[in-house]
DRENVEXMI-258783 format. One record per residue: residue in three letters; x, y, z of N, C-alpha, C in turn. Coordinates in Angstrom, 1 decimal, padded with zeros to 4 digits. Atoms other than C-alpha are relative to their C-alpha. Layout:
% DRENVEXMI-258783
(pt "ALA" (X Y Z) (X Y Z) (X Y Z));
...
***
This chain:
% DRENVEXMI-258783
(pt "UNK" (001.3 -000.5 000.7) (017.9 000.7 023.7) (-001.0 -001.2 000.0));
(pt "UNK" (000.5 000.7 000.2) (016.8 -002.5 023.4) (-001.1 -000.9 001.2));
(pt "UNK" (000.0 000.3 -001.5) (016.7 -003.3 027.2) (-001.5 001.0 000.4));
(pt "UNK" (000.6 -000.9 -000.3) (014.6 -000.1 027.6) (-001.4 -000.6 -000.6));
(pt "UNK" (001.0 000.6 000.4) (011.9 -001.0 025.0) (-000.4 -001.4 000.0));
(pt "UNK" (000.2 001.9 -000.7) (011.6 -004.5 026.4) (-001.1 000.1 001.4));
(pt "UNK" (000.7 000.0 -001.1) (010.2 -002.9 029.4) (-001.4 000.7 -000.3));
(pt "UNK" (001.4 -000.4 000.6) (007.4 -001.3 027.5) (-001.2 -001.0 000.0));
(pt "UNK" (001.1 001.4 000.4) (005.1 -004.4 027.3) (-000.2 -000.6 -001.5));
(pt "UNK" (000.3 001.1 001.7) (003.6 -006.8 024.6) (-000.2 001.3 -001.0));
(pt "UNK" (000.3 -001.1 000.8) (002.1 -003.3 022.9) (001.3 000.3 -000.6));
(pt "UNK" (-001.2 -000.3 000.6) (005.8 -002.7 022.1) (000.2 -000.3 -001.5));
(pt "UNK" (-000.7 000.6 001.5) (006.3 -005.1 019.1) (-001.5 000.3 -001.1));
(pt "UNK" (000.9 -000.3 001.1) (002.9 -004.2 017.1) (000.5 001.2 -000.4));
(pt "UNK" (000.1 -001.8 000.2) (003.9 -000.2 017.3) (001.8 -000.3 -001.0));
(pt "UNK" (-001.0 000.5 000.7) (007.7 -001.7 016.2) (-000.6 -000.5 -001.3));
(pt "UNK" (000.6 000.4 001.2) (005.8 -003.6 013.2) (-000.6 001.0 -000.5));
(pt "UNK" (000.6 -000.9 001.0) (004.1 -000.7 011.9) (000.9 000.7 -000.4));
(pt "UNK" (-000.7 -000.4 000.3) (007.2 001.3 012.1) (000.7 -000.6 -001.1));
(pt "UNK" (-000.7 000.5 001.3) (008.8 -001.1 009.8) (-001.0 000.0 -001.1));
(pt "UNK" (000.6 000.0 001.6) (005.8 -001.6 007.5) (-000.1 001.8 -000.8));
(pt "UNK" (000.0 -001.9 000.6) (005.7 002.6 007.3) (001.1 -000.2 -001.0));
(pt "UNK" (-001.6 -001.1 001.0) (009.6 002.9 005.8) (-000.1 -001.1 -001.3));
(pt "UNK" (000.0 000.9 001.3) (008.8 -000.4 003.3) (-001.1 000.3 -000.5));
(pt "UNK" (001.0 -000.7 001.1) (005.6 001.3 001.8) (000.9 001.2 -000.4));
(pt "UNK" (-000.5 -001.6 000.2) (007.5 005.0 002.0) (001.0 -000.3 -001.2));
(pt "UNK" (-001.5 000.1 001.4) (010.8 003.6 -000.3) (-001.1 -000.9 -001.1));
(pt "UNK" (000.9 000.4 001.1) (008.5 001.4 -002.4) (-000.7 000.9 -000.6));
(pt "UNK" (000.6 -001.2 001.0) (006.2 004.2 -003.3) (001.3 001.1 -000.6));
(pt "UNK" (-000.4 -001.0 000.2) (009.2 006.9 -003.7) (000.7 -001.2 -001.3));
(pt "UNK" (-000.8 000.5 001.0) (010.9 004.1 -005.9) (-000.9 000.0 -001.5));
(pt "UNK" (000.3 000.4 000.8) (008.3 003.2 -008.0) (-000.9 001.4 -000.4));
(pt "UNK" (000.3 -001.3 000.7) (007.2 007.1 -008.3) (001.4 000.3 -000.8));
(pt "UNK" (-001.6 -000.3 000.7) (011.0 007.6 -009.6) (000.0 -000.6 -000.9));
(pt "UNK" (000.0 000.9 000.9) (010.5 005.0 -012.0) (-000.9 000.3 -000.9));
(pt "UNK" (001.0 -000.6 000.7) (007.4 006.1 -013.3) (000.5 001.0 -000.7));
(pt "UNK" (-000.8 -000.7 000.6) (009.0 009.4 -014.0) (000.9 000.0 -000.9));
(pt "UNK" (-001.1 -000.1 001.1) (011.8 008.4 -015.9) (-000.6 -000.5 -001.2));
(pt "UNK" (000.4 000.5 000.9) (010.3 005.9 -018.0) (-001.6 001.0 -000.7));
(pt "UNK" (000.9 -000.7 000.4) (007.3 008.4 -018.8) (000.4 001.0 -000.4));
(pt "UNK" (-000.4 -001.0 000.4) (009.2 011.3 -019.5) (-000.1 001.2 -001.3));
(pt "UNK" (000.2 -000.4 001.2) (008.1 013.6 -022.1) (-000.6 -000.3 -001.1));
(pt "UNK" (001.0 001.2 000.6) (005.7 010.9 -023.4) (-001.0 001.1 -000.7));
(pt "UNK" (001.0 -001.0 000.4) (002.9 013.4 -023.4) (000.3 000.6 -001.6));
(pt "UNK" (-000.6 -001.0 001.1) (005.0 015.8 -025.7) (000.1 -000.7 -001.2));
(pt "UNK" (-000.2 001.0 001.5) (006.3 013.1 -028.2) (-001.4 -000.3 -000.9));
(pt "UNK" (000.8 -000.1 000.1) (003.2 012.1 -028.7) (-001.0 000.7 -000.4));
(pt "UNK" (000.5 -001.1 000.2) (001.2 015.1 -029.0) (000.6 000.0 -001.3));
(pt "UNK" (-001.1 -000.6 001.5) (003.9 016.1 -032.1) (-000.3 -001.2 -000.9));
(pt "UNK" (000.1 001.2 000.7) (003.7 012.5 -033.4) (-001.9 -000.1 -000.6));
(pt "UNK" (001.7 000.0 000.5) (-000.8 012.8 -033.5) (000.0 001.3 -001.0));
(pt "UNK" (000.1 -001.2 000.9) (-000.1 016.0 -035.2) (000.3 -000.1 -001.1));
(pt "UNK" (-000.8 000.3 001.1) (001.7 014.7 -037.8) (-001.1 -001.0 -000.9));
(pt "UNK" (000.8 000.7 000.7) (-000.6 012.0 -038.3) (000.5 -001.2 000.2));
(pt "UNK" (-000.8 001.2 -000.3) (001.8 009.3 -037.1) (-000.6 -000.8 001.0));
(pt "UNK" (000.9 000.7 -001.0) (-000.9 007.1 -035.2) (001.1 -001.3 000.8));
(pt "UNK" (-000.6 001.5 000.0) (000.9 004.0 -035.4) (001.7 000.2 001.3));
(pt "UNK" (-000.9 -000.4 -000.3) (004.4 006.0 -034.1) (-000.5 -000.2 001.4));
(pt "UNK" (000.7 -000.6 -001.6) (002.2 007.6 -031.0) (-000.1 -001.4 000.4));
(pt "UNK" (000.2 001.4 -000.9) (000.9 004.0 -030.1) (001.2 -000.5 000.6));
(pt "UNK" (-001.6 000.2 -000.5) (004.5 002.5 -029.9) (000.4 001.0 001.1));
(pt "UNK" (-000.7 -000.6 -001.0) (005.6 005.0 -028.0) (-000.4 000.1 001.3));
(pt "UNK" (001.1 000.0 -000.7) (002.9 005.1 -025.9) (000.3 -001.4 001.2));
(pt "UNK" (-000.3 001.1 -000.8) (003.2 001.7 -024.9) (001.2 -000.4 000.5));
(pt "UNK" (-001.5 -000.2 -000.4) (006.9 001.7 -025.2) (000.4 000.7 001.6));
(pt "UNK" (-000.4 -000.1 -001.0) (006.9 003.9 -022.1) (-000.5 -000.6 001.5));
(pt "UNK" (000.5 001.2 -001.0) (005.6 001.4 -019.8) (-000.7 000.6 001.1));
(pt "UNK" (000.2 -000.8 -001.2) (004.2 004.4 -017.6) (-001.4 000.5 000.1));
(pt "UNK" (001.3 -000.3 -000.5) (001.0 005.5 -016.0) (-000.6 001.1 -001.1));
(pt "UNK" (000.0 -000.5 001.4) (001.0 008.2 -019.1) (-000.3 -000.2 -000.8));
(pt "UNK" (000.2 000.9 001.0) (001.7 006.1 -021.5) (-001.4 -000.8 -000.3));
(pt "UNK" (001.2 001.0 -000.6) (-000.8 003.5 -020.2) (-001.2 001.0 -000.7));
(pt "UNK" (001.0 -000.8 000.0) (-003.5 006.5 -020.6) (000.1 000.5 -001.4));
(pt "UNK" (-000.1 000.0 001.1) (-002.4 007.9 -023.9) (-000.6 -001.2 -001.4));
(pt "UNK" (000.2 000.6 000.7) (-002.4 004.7 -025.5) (-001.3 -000.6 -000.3));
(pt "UNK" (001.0 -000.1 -000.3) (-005.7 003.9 -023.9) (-001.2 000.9 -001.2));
(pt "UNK" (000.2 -001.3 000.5) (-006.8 007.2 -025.6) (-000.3 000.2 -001.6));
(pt "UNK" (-000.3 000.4 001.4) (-005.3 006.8 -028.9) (-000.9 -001.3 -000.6));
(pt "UNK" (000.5 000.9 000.1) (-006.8 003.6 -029.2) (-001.9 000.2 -000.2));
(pt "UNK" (001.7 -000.7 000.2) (-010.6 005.4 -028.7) (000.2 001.1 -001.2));
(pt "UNK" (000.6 -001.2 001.2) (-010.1 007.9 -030.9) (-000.8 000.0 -001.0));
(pt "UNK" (000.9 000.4 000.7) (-012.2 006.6 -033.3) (-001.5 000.6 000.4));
(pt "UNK" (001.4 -000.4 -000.7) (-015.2 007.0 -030.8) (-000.1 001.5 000.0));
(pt "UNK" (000.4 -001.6 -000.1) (-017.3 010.2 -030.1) (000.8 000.6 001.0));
(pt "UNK" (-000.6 -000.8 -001.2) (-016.3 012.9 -027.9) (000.2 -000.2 001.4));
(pt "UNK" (000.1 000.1 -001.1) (-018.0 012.1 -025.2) (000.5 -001.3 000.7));
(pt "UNK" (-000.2 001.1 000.1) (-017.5 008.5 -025.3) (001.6 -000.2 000.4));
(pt "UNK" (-001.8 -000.3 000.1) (-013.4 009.5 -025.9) (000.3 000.3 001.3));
(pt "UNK" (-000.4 -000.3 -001.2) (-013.3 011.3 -022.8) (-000.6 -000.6 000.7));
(pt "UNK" (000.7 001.4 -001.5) (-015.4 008.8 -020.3) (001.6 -001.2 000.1));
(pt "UNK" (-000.6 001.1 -000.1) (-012.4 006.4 -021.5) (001.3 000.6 000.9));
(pt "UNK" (-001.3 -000.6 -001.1) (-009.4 009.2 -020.6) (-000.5 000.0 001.5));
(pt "UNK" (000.6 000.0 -001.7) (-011.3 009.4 -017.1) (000.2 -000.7 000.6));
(pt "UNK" (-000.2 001.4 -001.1) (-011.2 006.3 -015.9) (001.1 -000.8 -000.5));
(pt "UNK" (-001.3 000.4 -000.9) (-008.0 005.3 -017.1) (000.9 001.1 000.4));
(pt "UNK" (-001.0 -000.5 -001.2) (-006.7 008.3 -015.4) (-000.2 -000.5 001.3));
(pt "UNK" (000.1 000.5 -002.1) (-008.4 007.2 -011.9) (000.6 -001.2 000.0));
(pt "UNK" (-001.1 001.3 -000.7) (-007.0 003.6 -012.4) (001.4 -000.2 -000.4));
(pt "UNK" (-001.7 -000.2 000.0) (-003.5 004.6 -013.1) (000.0 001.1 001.6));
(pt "UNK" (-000.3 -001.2 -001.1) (-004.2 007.4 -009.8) (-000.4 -000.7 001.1));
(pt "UNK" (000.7 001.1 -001.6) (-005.7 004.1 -007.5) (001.3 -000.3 -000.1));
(pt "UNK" (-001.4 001.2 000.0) (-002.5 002.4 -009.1) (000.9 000.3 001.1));
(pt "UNK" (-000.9 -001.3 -000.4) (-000.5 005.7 -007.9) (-000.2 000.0 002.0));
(pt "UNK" (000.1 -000.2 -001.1) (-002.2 005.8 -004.5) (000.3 -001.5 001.0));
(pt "UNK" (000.1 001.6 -000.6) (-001.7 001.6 -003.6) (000.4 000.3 001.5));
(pt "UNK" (-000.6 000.0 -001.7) (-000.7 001.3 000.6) (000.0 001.5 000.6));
(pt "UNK" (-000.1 -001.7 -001.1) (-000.7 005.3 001.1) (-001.2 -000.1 000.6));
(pt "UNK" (001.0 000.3 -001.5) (-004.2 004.6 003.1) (000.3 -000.4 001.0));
(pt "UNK" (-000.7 000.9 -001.1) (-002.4 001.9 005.1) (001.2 001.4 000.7));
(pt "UNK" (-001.2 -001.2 -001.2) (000.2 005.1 006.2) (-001.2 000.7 000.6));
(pt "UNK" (000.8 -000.4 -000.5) (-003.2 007.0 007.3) (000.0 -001.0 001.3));
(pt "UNK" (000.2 001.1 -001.3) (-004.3 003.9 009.2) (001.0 -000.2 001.2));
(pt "UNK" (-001.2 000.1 -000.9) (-001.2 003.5 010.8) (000.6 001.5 000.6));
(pt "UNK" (000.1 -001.5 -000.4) (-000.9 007.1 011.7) (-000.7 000.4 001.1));
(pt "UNK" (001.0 -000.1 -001.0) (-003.8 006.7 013.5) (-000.1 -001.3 001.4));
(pt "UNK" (-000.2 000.7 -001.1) (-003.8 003.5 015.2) (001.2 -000.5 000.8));
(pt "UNK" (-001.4 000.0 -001.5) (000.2 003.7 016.7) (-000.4 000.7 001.4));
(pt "UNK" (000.4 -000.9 -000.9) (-000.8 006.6 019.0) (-000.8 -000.7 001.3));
(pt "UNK" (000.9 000.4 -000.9) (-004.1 004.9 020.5) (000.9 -001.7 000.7));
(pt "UNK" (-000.7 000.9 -000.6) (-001.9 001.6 020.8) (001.1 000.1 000.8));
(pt "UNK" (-001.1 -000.5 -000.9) (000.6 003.6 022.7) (-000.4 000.1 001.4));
(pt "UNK" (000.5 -000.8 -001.5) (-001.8 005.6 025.1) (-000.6 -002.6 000.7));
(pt "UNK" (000.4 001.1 -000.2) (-003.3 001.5 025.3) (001.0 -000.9 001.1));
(pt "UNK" (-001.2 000.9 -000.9) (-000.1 000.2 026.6) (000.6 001.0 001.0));
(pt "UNK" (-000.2 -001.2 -001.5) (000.4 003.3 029.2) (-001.1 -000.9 001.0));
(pt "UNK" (001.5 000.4 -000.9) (-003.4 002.5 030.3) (000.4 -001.7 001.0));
(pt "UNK" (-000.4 001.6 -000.3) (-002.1 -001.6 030.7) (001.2 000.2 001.3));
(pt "UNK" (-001.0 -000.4 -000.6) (001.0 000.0 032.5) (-000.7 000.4 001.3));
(pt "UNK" (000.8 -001.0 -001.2) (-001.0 002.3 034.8) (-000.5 -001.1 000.7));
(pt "UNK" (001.2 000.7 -000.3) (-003.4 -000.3 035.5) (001.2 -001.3 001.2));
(pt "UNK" (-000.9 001.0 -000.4) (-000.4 -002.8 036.7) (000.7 000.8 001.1));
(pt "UNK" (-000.5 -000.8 -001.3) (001.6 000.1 038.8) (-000.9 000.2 001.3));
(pt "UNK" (000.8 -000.1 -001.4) (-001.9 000.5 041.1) (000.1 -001.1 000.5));
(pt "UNK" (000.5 001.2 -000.7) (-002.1 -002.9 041.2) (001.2 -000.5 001.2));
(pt "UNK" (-001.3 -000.3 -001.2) (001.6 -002.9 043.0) (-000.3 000.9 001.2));
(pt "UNK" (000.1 -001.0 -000.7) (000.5 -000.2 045.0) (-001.1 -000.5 001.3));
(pt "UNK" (001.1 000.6 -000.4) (-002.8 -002.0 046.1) (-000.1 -001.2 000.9));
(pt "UNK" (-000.9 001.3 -000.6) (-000.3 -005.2 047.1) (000.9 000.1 001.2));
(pt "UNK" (-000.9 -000.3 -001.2) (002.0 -003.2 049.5) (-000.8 001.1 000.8));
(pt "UNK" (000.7 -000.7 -000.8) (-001.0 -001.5 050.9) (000.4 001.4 000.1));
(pt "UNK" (-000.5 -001.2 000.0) (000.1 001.8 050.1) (001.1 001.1 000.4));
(pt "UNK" (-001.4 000.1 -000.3) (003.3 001.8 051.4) (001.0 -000.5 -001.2));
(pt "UNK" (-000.8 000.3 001.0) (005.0 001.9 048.1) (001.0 001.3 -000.2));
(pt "UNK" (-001.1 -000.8 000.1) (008.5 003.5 047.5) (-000.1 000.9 -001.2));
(pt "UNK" (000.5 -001.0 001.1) (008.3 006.6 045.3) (000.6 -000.5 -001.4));
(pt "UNK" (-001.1 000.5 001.2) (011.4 005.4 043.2) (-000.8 -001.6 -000.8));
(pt "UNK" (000.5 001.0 000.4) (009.5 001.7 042.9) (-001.7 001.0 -001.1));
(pt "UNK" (001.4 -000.3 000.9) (006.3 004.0 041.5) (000.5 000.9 -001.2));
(pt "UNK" (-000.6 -000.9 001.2) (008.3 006.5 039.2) (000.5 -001.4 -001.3));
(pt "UNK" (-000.8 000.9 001.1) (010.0 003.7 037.5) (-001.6 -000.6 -000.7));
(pt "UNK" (001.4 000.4 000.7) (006.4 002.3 036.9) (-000.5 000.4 -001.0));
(pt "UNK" (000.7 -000.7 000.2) (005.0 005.1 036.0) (001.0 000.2 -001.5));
(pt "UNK" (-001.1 000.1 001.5) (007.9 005.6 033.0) (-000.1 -001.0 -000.5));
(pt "UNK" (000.0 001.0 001.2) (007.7 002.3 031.7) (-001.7 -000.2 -000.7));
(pt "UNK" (001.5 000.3 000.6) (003.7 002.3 031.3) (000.0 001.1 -001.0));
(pt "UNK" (-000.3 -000.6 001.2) (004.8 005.9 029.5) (000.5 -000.1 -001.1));
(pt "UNK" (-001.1 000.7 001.2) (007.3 004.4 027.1) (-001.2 -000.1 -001.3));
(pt "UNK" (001.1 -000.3 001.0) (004.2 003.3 025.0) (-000.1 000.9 -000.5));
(pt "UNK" (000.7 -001.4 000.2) (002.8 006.7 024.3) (001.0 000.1 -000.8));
(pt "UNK" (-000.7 -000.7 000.1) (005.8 008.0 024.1) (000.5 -000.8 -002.0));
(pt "UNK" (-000.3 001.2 001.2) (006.6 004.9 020.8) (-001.0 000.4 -000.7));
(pt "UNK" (001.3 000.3 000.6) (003.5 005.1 019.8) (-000.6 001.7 -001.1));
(pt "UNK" (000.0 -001.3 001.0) (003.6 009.3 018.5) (001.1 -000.2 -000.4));
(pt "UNK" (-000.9 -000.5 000.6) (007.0 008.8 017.5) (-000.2 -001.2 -001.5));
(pt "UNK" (000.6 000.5 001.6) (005.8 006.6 014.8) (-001.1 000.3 -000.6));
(pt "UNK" (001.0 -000.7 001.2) (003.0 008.3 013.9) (000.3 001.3 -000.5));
(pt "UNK" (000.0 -001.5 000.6) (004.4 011.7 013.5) (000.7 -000.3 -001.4));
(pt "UNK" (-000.8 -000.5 001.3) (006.7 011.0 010.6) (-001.2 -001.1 -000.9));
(pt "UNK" (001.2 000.1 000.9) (004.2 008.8 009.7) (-001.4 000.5 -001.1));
(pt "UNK" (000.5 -000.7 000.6) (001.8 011.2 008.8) (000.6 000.5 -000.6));
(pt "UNK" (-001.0 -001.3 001.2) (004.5 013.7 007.1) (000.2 -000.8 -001.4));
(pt "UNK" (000.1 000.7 001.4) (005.0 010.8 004.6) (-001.2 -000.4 -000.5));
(pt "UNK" (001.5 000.1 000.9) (001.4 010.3 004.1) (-000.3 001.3 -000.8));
(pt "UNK" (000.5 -000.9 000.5) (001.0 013.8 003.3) (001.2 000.5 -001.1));
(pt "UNK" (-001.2 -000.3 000.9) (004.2 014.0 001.2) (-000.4 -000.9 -001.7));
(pt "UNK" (000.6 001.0 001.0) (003.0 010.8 -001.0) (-001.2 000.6 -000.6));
(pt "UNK" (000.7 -000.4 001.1) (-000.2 011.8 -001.4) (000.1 001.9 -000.8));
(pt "UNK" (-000.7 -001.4 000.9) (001.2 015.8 -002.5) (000.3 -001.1 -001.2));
(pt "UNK" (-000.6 000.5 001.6) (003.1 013.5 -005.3) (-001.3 -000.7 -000.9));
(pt "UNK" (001.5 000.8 000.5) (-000.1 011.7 -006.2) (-000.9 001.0 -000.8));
(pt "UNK" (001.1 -001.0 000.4) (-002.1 014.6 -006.7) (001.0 000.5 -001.2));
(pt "UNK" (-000.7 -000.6 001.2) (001.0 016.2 -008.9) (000.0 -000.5 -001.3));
(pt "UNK" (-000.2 000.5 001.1) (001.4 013.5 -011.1) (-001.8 -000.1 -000.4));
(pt "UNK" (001.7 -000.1 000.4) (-002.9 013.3 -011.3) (000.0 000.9 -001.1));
(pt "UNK" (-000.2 -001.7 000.6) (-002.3 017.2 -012.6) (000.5 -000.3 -001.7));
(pt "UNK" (-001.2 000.0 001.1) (000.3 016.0 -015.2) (-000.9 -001.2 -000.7));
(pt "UNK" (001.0 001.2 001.1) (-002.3 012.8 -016.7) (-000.9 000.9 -000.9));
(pt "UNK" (001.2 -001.0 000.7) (-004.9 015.6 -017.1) (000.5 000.7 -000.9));
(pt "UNK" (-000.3 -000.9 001.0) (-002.7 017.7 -018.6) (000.5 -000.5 -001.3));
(pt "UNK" (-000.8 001.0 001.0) (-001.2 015.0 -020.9) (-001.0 -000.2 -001.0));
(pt "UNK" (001.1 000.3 000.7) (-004.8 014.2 -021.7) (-000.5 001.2 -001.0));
(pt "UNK" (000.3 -001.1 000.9) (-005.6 017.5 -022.9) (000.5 000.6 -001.3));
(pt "UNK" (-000.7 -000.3 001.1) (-002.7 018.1 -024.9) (-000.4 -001.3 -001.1));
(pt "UNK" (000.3 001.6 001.3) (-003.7 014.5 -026.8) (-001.5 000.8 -000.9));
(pt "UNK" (001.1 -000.7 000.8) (-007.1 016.2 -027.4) (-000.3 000.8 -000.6));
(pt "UNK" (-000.2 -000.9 000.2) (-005.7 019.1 -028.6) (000.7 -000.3 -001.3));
(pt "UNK" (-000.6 000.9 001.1) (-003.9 017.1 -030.7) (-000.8 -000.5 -001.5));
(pt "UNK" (000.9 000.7 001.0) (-006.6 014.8 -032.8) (-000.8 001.2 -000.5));
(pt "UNK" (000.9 -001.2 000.4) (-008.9 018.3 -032.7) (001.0 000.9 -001.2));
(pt "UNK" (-000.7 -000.5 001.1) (-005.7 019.7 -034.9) (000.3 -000.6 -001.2));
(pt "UNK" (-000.3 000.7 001.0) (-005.2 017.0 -037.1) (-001.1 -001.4 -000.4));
(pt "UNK" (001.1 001.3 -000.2) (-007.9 014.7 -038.4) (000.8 -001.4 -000.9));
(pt "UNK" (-001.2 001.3 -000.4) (-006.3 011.2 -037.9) (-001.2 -001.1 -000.5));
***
C-alpha cells in the first residue's frame, strides 16, 4: 500500500496530513460532545425546580457544579436576574452563541479540508499528466502503451486520495454540525424553562 502511494507524488503526504488531522478533530469533538452531555445532564431541570422553590443559592452551585455549556449559561442567567427583561435576555444570548462557537471549535477546518483534498488531488493528476507528456515528448512519440497506462494511473492515484478523504470528510462535518445545532435547541430550551422559572417565583 505503501509502495503504491509513494508513486503518487509530493501531493501525496499533504492529502495524508489532512486525513489524519480530520479523525483527530472528529474523536475530539465526539469526546468532548460526550462529556458535555454527561456532565450537563438534567442541569436545566434541577434547576428550573430549584428557582421555583426559591433556592437561588442551590441553582448557582449546581449550575456551576456542572462544568457544562448549560450550566455555563444558566449560571450566567441566574446571576442577571436581577436585571430587566430585556437586559436578562441580551445576556442568555450571547452566552448561548459563546458556549455554540465553543461547541462549533475546528468543525470549519473539516469544511476546509473537504474542500481543499479534492482540488489537491485533481492538482497532483494535473503534475502527473503534465510529466507522462513530457515522456512521451522525449521518445518522440514512440511511447509503449503499458509505459503510458502506468503513467497515466499514478498521476490518477491523487484524485483518486484526494475524494476519498473528502467524502467521509464531509459526512463528519455534516454529522458534527447536526450535533451542534441539537445541543443549540437544548441551551434555548434550557433558557426558557429558567425564564419560566423566575416569571413563576419572584426570587
Amino acid at each position: 500500500m505503501l509502495e503504491i502511494l509513494s508513486k503518487g507524488g509530493i501531493l501525496v503526504i499533504p492529502i495524508l496530513f489532512c486525513s489524519v488531522l480530520v479523525l483527530a478533530i472528529f474523536f475530539e469533538r465526539i469526546i468532548r460532545y460526550a462529556i458535555n452531555r454527561n456532565r450537563g445532564k438534567d442541569v436545566e431541570v434541577k434547576v428550573s425546580k430549584l428557582l421555583t422553590k426559591g433556592d437561588v443559592d442551590k441553582a448557582l452551585k449546581i449550575s456551576q457544579e456542572s462544568n457544562s455549556p448549560m450550566g455555563r449559561v444558566l449560571y450566567k442567567a441566574i446571576d442577571a436576574k436581577h436585571l430587566e427583561n430585556h437586559v436578562l435576555e441580551s445576556v442568555i444570548v450571547n452566552a448561548t452563541e459563546t458556549e455554540v462557537r465553543d461547541l462549533s471549535s475546528y468543525i470549519q477546518t473539516l469544511a476546509t479540508i473537504g474542500n481543499i483534498a479534492p482540488l489537491l488531488g485533481l492538482l497532483g493528476t494535473i503534475m502527473g499528466m503534465i510529466k507522462a507528456f513530457m515522456v512521451i515528448q522525449q521518445m518522440g512519440g514512440k511511447v509503449n502503451a503499458a509505459v503510458l497506462a502506468g503513467g497515466i494511473w499514478e498521476a490518477m492515484l491523487t484524485t483518486a486520495l484526494g475524494l476519498a478523504v473528502a467524502l467521509p470528510t464531509m459526512a463528519a462535518h455534516s454529522y458534527l454540525v447536526a450535533k451542534v445545532d441539537k445541543y443549540e435547541a437544548r441551551l434555548q430550551n434550557g433558557s426558557i424553562l429558567f425564564l419560566k422559572s423566575i416569571a413563576n417565583k419572584v426570587i
